[in-house]
C-alpha positions, 0 to 999 in steps of 0.5 A: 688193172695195169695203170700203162694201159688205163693212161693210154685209154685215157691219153686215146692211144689204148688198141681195141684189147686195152679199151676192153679190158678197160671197160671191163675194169671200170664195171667192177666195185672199187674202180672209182678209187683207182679212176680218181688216183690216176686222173690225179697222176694225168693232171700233174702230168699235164704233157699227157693230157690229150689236146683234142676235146672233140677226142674227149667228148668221142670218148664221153658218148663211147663210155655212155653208150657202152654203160646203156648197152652193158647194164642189167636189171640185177645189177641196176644199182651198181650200174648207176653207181658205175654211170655216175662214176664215168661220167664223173670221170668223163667230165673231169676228163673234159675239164682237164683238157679245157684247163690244159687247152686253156693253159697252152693258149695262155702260154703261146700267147705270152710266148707270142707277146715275149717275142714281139717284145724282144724285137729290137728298134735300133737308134744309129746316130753319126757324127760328123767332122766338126762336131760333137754330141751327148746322149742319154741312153734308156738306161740313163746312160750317159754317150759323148761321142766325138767328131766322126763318129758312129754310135748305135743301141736299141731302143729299150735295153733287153732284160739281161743286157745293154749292148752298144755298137761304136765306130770312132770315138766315144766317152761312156759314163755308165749307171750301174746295173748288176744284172744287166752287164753293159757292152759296147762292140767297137773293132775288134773288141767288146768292152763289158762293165757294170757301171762306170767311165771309160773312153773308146777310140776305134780307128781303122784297126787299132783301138784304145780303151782308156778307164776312168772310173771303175772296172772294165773288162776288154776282150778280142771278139771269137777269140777265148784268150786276150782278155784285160780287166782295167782298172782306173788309170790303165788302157788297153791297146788293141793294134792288128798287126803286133803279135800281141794284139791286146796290150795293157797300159797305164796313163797318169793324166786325164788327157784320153778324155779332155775332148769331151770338155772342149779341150784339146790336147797333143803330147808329142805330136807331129804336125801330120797327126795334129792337121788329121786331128783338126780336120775331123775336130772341125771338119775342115779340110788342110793343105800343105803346101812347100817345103814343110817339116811335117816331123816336129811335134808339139804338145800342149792343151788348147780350148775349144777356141775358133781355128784361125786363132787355133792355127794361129797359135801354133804356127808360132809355135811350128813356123807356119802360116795360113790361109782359111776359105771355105772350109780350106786350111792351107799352110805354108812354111814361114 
């Protein structure tokens, strides 16, 4: 008997010829043998394994009713043997489908528990002018993020990943996960890691990734070349408008990350950048006012001390007075 056609008979797609032929092959001594073979082969095969009992038990009464027309006293014997057999078949036949059904709803039903599961609950945190805050993420990450500034991530980390959304100013102390590579997207650039410390500054269109500890590699987002793998003591420098985008340096003090320590630090600053940095680092406002030179440049630590003593110890330093009232900084040549 052609196998093609007892699996078609099986999987309920056989034309009237096959089903024939099919009844006429199950009457005959040595079928049972061949029967057993392939519904072992449909079992293993379980996508051929048709999904409808009510198909199946159509099938079962189909298979009786043609044994109660087709048998003779002659052959009473062989007949019961051939009725046992079919309705073995049969109720194989049926408990493969209810094994397969039940199979399918098991699957759809943790397909179903996968995809309540992946969805994600995101957490957005923003800082504002003045001040600053540590979080400790699912992983038991660690985020400091600077004044104003924006960090989101999920919930509960995927199984595969740990992604984090950055806009300002952060400092990453990450636990390492070797199966779970973690990626903070902030600009232009996503910056991916295993475990380890680094810095992030994204403002407007230029970004610093500054590596402490560790190994970090930095990349510009749907572009494949313009990757950089730092490792301690080196940043990547991401600035729009040069021809070479991505650009590796190195730094020899830990001044990327005294912020995070309540220390602030200029190196050859400029009063203009220094009064855009004390604004967002207290969130206040400053005016200049007269005929300052906003060129000279200072550099220098200073604590996280109040911003009149902070203003106060510079002026000496650059000539300049001022006046603090409500959140208002004006300064004035001396």
């Amino acid at each position: 008997m052609d196998k093609s056609i007892i699996r078609r008979y099986i999987a309920g797609r056989a034309n009237p010829s096959e089903i024939k032929q099919v009844h006429a092959w199950l009457d005959q001594p040595g079928s049972d043998h061949q029967m057993e073979e392939m519904l072992e082969e449909v079992w293993c095969q379980k996508n051929n394994v048709p999904r409808d009992l009510e198909r199946n038990e159509r099938l079962l009464a189909q298979i009786n009713s043609r044994i109660q027309k087709n048998k003779q006293p002659a052959f009473q014997d062989e007949s019961i043997f051939n009725l046992a057999l079919i309705r073995s078949a049969a109720a194989c036949l049926l408990l493969i489908g209810l094994a397969f059904l039940g199979f399918q709803v098991m699957n759809e039903h943790q397909g179903h528990s996968e995809e309540i599961k992946s969805t994600v609950h995101w957490v957005e945190r923003s800082v504002l002018p003045g001040q600053k805050l540590v979080l400790e993420l699912p992983d038991a990450s660690k985020i400091w993020v600077n004044a104003n500034s924006k960090i989101r991530f999920p919930e509960k980390f995927s199984r595969d990943s740990r992604e984090v959304f950055l806009e300002g100013e952060a400092f990453f102390e990450v636990s390492h996960d070797g199966n779970r590579p973690f990626r903070v997207h902030s600009g232009e650039l996503t910056t991916e890691v295993l475990g380890t410390k680094f810095n992030i500054k994204s403002q407007g269109k230029n970004t610093d990734v500054t590596l402490l500890e560790g190994k970090v590699s930095v990349k510009i987002n749907k572009e494949k070349e313009g990757i950089l793998i730092l490792n301690p003591g080196q940043l990547a420098a991401y600035r729009q408008g040069n021809p070479e985008k991505l650009q590796l340096a190195t730094f020899e003090s830990q001044d990327p990350f005294l912020w995070k320590d309540g220390l602030i630090h200029f190196k050859n600053e400029n009063i203009k950048n220094i009064m855009e940095s004390l604004e967002n680092w207290y969130g206040v406002s400053i005016k200049t006012r007269g005929h300052l030179d906003l060129n000279r440049t200072v550099s220098g630590t200073f604590t996280n001390d109040n911003l009149d003593n902070m203003l106060t110890g510079l002026g000496f330093t650059l000539d300049f007075t001022h006046e603090l009232e409500n959140n208002v900084v004006t300064i004035y040549p001396q």
